[in-house]
Structure formats: structure tokens, C-alpha cells
N, C-alpha and C positions, 0 to 999 in steps of 0.2 A: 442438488441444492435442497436440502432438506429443509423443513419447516423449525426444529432444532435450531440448525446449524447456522440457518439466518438470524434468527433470532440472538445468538450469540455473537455471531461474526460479522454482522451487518457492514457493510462497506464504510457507510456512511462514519461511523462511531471508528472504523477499522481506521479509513483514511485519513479524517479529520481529526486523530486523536493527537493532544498535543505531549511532547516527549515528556518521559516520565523518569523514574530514578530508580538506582539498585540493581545497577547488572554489572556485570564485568564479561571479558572477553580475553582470552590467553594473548592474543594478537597484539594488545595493549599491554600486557601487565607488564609496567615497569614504575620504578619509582621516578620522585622528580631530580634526588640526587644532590639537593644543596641543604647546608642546615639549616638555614631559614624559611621556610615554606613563604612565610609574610612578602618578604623580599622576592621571590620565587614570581609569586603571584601579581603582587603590586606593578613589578619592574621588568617593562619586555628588555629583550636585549636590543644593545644596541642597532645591531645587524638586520632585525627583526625590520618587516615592511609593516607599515602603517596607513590606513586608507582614510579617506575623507570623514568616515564614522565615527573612527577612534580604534577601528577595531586592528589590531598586531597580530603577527604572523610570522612564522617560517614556515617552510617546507622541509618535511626531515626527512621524507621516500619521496620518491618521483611518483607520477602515475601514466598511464596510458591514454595514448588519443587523444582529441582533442574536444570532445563532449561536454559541455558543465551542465549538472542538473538546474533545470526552471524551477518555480514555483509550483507547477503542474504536474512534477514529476517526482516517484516515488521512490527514498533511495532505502540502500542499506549500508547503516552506518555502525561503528562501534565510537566509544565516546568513551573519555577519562577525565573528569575535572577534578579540581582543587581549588579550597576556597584558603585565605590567610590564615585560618584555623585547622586545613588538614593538617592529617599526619601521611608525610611525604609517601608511605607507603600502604596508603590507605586512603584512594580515591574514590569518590563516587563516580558515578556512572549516568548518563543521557539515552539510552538505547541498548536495545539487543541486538546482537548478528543475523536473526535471521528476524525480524518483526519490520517487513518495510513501514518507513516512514511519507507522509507529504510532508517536501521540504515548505512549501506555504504555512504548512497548520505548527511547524516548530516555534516555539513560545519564545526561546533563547534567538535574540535577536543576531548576536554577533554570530551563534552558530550558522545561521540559517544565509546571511551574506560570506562566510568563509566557504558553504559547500557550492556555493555560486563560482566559485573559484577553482573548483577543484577540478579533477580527472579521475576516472576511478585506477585505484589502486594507489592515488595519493596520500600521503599522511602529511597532517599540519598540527603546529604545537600552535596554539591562539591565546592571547591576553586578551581581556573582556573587559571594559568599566564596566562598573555594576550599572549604568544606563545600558548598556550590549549584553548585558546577562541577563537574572532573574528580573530585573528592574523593579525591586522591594516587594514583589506578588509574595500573598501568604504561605507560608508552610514551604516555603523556598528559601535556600540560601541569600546570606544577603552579603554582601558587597564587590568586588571584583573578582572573575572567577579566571584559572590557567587554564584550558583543556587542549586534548589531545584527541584530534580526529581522523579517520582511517576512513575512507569514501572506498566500501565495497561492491556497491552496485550502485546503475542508476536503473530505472523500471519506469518507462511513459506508462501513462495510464491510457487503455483503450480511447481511441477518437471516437467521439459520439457520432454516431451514423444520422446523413441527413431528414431520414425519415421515419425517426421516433414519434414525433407528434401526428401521427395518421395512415393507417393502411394502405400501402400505394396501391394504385388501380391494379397492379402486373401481379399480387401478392395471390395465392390460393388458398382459398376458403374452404373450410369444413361446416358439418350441419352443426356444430355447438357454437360457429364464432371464430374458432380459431383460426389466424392466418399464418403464414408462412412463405418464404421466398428461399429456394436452394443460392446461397453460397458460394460452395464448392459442392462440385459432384464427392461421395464417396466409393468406393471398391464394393463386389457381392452386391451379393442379394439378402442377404440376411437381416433381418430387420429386429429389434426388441420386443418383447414381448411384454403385458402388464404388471407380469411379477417378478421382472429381469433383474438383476442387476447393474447397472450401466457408470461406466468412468469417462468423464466428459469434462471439458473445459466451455468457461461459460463468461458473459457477462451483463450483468439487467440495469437497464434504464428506464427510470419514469417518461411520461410524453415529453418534458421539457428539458430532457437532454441531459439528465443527473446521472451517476452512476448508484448504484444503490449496496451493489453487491458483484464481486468477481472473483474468480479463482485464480485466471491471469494474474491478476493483482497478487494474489495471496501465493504463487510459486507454482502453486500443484495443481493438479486437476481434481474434482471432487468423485466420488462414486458413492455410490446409494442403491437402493432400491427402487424402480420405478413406481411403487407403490406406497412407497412414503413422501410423493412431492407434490407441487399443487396438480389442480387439474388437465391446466394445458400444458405442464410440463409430463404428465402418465400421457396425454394423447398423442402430443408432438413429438418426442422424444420415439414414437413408436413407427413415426412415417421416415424415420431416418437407417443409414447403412453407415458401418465404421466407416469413418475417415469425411464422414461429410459433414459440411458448416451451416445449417440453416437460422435464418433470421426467425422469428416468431413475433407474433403481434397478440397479445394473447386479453381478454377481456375482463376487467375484473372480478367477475364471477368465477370464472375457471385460474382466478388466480387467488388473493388474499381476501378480497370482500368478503367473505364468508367466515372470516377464520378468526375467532377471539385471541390474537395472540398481540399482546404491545411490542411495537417498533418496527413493524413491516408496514410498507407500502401498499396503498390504496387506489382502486384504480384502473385501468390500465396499463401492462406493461410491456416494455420489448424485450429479449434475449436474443441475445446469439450464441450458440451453443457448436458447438463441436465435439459429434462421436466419437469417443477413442475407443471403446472397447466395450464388447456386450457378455456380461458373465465371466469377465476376465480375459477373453479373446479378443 
């Protein structure tokens, strides 16, 4: 977790950001298929289910299981709209395929009670009143929108562990401050060294239980340098063996207090990190 790479990917800005416009996705491309796009838009079909909101619906794929995303929880969607002024083969777009979203922070209100509904691997065709859609906000579409939603994943977001706010008594101490709690045992003996390079899965919280920043979240696991990260991430990071989970409690001096960078956290932090591999091993 680079000092970079937070800065640009900060969880905070990552999770909380709300859906944007200009993508497309093969999975979707299709047109709407009538010559009226207005009518298209305007008029659900009959058939179409309709809930308390206003908001309309079919189901055009099935999906799997029986899972619906929360508000808490992060999906991956692909998105097609139409507004009474497209052109039928020429939709905007609400998301990327691989950029998860919080279903909370989606702005599109009928979106965000239609993936409530969903299963992954379902596709819904949705009619919007414009009170379910942009709802007149600036440099947005304006009036009733068609769209076309594809629920490709759902992704919880890591449980905040209950002892973020304080050092537990059981935790082990170093002479700089830093603590830590093993986890999971890892495999060897081989431990990192200061100028390693190390690939890990990760995720940091402030003391009041925020997520700040995670890799989980984001798909992948990160890898760096151990000498490109903060302080207690070069110390700790050095007392661990592949394949082990350790908690850290880490001070903010040996974390961002020091560090002139805007958008990082201040403070105190916790991680929990997980070893995958030291120098590619």
C-alpha cells in the first residue's frame, strides 16, 4: 500500500463515489429495437412489474442463488440507459465491469432499489420516472430514463473488527509502538526483508471502525516494495511468513502523521494484512 497508490485510490473516494457516465460493456450492447425511443422510455410494458416507488421492471436473464446486494455491499454492474432523446443504438452508460460500486452511494435512485432485487447473473430492463432517475441534479440527464442492468457480482465489504478503537491487552508490542496480533499462523520460516518486495491483501481502518482503504475491495492484492510504505507497515510486514493474517495497530507517527500528502488519514490506524508472497514467492 503505497503512499501513491492511497493517495489516488483511497477507499473512501473509491467506495463512496457515486455512479458516473461513458462506459459500455459487450455483455449489454444491444439496441432498444422500436422506432420510437420517447415511447420506449415513457411507456413500461404492460407485463412489466411495478413497485410502490414507481419504479418498473422485467427480468430478461435469470440470475443465481438467492443473495440480493445491501446497501453495504459492493457490486459489479454493467449499465445501459436511454433517455426520450436517445438514439436507440446509442446508450449511455451508469458503470464499468470491473470498477465495484457501493450500492448506498448510487445516486440513481430506481437503480439502486432494482439491484435490491436482484441475484447475480440477473439482467433487468427498468423504467425510471425522472423522480427514480437523475431527479433534475446538474449536468445529468433529465427526464425518465430506460435502463438495462446486468448484476455481475455482489462483494461485502470487510466487517470492521471489534477492536479497532484500542490495543487489546493480548496484542504484541515492539520498541517503536507497534502492535500486532497473529491471525492466522503462516507456512516457513522465511520472513521479508526491508527492501523486499512483497504481494499482500490488505485492509485499514481508522479507530472508529471506517474503512479507509482495501485491496479486497478493489479485486486484487497489492504488491510494492517494503520500502516504499509507511513505517509500520516496513516494520510489521517484516515479522510475518507467507500465508499469515496479522492484525496491526499501528501509531500515527509510524504511519501518516508525518507525511505532507492530502487525503490520507490521520492518526492511528489498524490493518489487517495478509502475506501472499515475498519477491514473487
Amino acid at each position: 500500500m503505497t503512499l501513491s497508490t492511497l493517495h489516488r485510490t483511497c477507499v473512501l473516494a473509491f467506495i463512496l463515489c457515486a455512479v458516473v457516465l461513458g462506459f459500455s460493456h459487450p455483455a449489454m450492447a444491444q439496441a432498444a429495437g422500436s422506432a420510437s425511443m420517447a415511447a420506449e422510455v415513457e411507456t413500461p410494458p404492460a407485463d412489466a412489474v411495478i413497485t410502490g416507488s414507481g419504479l418498473a421492471y422485467k427480468i430478461t436473464t435469470p440470475g443465481r442463488g438467492s443473495v440480493h446486494p445491501t446497501p453495504n455491499d459492493l457490486v459489479k454492474v454493467v449499465t445501459l440507459f436511454w433517455t426520450k432523446e436517445s438514439v436507440e443504438n446509442k446508450p449511455g452508460s451508469m458503470s464499468t465491469a470491473t470498477q465495484p460500486i457501493l450500492v448506498g452511494a448510487i445516486v440513481v435512485q430506481g437503480l439502486r432499489e432494482a439491484l435490491g432485487l436482484m441475484t447475480t447473473g440477473q439482467k433487468m430492463r427498468l423504467w425510471l420516472p425522472e423522480k427514480l432517475a437523475f431527479a433534475g441534479a446538474a449536468n445529468k440527464p433529465k427526464g425518465p430514463l430506460m435502463v438495462d442492468v446486468m448484476l455481475l457480482d455482489i462483494i461485502a465489504l470487510p466487517s470492521t473488527p471489534s477492536d479497532v478503537a484500542a490495543v487489546p491487552a493480548d496484542a504484541t508490542k515492539t520498541r517503536s509502538g507497534l502492535a500486532s496480533r497473529v491471525l492466522r499462523p503462516g507456512s516457513g520460516t522465511v520472513r521479508p526483508k526491508s527492501n523486499s518486495t512483497v504481494t499482500v491483501h490488505y485492509t485499514g481502518w481508522t479507530p472508529d471502525g471506517k474503512i479507509f482503504d482495501s485491496s479486497v475491495i478493489k479485486g486484487q492484492p497489492a504488491k510494492f516494495p517494503l520500502g516504499d510504505v509507511i513505517k509500520g507497515w516496513t516494520e510489521g510486514v517484516q515479522l510475518m511468513v507467507v500465508g499469515e493474517a496479522r492484525r496491526f495497530w499501528i501509531p500515527g507517527r509510524l504511519a501518516y502523521d508525518g507525511v505532507d500528502q492530502a487525503g490520507v488519514p490521520r492518526g492511528p490506524l489498524v490493518f489487517d494484512v495478509e502475506l501472499i508472497a515475498i519477491d514473487g514467492k
